[in-house]
C-alpha positions in Angstrom: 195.5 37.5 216.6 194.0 38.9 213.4 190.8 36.5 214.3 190.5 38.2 218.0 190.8 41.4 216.8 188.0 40.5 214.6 186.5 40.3 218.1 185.6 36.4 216.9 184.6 33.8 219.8 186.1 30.5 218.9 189.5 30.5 217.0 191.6 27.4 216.9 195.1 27.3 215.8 196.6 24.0 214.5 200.6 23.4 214.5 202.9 20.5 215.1 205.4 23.1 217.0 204.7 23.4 220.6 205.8 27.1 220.6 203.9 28.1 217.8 200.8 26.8 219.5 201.9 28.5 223.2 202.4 32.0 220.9 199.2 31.3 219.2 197.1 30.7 222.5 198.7 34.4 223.7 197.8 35.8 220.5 194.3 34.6 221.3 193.5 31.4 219.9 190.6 29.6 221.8 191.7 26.4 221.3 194.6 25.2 220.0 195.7 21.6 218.6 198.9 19.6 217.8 198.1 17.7 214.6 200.6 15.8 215.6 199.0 14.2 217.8 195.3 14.8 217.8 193.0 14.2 215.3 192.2 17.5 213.9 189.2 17.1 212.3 187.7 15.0 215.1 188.6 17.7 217.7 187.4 20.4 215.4 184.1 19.1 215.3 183.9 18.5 218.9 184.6 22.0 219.4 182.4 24.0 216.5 179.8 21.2 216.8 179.4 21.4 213.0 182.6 22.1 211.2 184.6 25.7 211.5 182.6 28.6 209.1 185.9 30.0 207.9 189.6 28.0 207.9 193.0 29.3 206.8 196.2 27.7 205.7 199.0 29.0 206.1 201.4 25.6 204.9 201.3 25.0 201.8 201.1 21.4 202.5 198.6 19.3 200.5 197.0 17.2 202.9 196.6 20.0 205.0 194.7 21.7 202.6 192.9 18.9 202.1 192.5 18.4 205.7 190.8 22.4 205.9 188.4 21.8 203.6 187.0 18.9 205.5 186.8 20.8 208.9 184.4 23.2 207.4 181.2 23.5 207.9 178.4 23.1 204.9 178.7 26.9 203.4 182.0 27.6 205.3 185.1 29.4 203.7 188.7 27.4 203.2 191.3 29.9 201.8 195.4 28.8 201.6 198.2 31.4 201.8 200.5 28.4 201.9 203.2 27.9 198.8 203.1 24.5 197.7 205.4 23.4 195.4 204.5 23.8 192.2 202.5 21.3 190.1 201.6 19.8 193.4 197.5 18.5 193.6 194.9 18.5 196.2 192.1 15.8 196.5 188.7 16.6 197.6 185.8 15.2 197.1 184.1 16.9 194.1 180.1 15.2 195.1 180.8 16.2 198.9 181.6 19.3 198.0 179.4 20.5 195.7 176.6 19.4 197.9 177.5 21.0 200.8 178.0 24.4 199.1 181.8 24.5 200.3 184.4 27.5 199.0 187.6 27.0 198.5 190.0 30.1 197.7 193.4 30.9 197.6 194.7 34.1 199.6 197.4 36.1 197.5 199.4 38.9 199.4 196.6 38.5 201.8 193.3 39.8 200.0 192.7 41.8 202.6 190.4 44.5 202.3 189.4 45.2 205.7 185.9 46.2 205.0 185.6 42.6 202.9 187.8 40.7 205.7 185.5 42.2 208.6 182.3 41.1 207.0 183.2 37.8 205.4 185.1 36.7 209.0 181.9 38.7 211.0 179.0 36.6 209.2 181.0 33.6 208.9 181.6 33.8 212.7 185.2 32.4 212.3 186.3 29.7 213.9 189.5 28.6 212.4 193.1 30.1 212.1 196.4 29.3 211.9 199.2 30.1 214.0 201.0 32.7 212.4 198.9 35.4 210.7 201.2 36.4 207.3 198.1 36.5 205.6 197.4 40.1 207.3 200.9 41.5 207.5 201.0 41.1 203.7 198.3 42.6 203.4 198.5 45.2 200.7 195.2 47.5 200.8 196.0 51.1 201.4 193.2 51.2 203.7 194.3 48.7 205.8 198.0 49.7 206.2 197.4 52.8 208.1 195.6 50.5 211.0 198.5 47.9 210.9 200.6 50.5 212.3 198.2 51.7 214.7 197.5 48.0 216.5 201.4 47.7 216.4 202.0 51.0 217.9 199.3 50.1 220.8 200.9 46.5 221.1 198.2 44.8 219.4 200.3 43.7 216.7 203.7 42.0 218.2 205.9 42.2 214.8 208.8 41.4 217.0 207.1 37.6 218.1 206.3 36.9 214.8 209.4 37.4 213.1 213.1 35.9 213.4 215.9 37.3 211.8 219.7 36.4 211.7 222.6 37.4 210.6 224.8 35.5 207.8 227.1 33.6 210.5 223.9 32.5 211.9 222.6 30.6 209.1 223.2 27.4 211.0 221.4 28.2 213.8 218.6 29.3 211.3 218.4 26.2 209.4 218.4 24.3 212.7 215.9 26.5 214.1 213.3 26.0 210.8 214.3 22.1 211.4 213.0 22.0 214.6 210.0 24.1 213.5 211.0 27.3 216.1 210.8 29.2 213.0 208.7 29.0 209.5 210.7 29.5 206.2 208.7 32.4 205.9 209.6 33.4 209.1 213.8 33.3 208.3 213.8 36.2 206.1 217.4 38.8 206.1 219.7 36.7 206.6 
């Protein structure tokens, strides 16, 4: 969502949730993937024909991370929002990626300053993005805040698809729902 309003051309979402990834093509993913059950990097290639210019993580999970790093192109951007668990490593390979002029960065609260954002994700030509976009409703630049409002006022920015909440007698039904990967843990907040 935050990619196509970007106004970039090829954004692919990658999920193991078959929701997520229907939500993610309405949003306006490009492409979208089930790591599940497609190679990611294989198909991301196929796709970008070199390797995605700009990738986000939104998991936390080390071998995704790992896994974003490799589907960039030489010179492309690989940022993670993700939480992993403390003390938790990532491998990559250091000769591969020093050659190939790689960045990897990590996204707190965001880092979104929308003048930065816009021309990092414009001359990258972006080609990679997860399916749920916390790293711009976090966002935290006073700048920025002001046109949140305004694309969810016009409908651009669906707050109510992209958040669950439940009440305390639903906490089953919220755990479950997490299990089966209808909702993100970050997604399960006010309970």
């Amino acid at each position: 969502m935050a990619a196509k309003h970007l106004g970039l051309e090829t954004i692919i979402a990658v999920d193991i949730a078959d929701a997520k990834l229907e939500l993610a093509r309405e949003l306006g993913a490009t492409h979208v993937l089930d790591s599940k059950t497609q190679n990611v990097l294989n198909e991301v290639h196929k796709i970008t024909g070199k390797g995605a210019s700009f990738a986000i993580d939104c998991t936390g999970d080390p071998s995704m991370i790992e896994l974003l790093v490799e589907c960039i192109h030489p010179f492309g951007t690989a940022g993670s929002i993700g939480d992993a668990p403390a003390g938790v490593k990532i491998k990559i390979d250091a000769l591969s990626f020093m050659v190939t002029g790689k960045t990897f960065v990590g996204l707190v609260e965001g880092d979104s300053l929308p003048q930065k954002v816009r021309y990092d994700c414009h001359r990258a030509l972006a080609q990679f993005c997860c399916t749920r976009f916390t790293w711009i409703l976090t966002a935290t630049s006073i700048q920025f805040l002001p046109e949140l409002i305004d694309l969810h006022k016009r409908g651009k920015l669906p707050l109510e698809r992209l958040v669950s909440t439940y009440s305390i007698k639903d906490l089953d039904r919220a755990l479950e729902d997490m299990e089966s990967g209808k909702v993100s843990l970050d997604r399960m907040p006010l309970l």
